[in-house]
N, C-alpha and C positions, 0 to 999 in steps of 0.2 A: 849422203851428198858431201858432206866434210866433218872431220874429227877435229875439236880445237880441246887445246888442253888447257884452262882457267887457272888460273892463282889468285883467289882472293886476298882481299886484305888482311884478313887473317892469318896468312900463308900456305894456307891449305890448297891444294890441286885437285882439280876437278874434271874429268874428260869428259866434257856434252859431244852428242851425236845429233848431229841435224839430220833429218828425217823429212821427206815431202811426198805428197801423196798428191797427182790432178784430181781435183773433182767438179762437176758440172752442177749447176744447181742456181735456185732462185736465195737469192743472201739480201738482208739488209744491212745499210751499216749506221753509225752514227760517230760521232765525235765521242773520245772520250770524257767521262765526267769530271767537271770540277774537280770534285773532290779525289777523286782517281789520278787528277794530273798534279795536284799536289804531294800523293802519298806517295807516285811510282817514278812522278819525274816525262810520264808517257802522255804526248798529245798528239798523238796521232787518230788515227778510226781505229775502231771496232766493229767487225763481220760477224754477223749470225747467220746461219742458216734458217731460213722459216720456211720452207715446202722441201722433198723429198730431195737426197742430191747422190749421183751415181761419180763411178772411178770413170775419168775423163782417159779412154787406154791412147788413144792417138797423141797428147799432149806433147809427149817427151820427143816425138819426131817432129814437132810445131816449131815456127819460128818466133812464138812467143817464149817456148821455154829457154831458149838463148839468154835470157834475164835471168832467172832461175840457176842454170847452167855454169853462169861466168861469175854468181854475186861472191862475194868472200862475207863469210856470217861471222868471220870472228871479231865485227866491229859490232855489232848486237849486245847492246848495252843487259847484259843478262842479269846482274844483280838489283834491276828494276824488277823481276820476277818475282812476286813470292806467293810459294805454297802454302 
């Protein structure tokens, strides 16, 4: 979907690859934890999947994926990530 090429504070460059896949499925969410929104900076939800969920093939021709489509991911705060 889009190439952004990162420069940490460190100086270092990084090319991320956004990647999105539709899928249809029963998900619950919840708010992030406390302690997760102190550590990461992140308060937003959190989705899980809990029953079975398939590739959603019609999405991309949907007038929901127009969101998806048009978003610019290079304001994605990514060094809230960690592995």
């Amino acid at each position: 979907m889009q190439t952004i090429t990162k420069k940490w504070k460190s100086g270092q460059k990084e090319d991320i690859v956004i990647f999105a896949t539709p899928v249809s499925g029963k998900f619950c969410s919840s708010g992030f934890a406390l302690t997760g929104q102190e550590e990461f900076g992140y308060k937003g939800q959190v989705y899980i999947p809990y029953s079975s969920f398939t590739y959603s093939e019609g999405f991309w021709k949907s007038t929901k994926a127009k969101f998806i489509l048009h978003r610019d991911f290079s304001e994605v705060k990514y060094d809230i990530i960690r592995l």
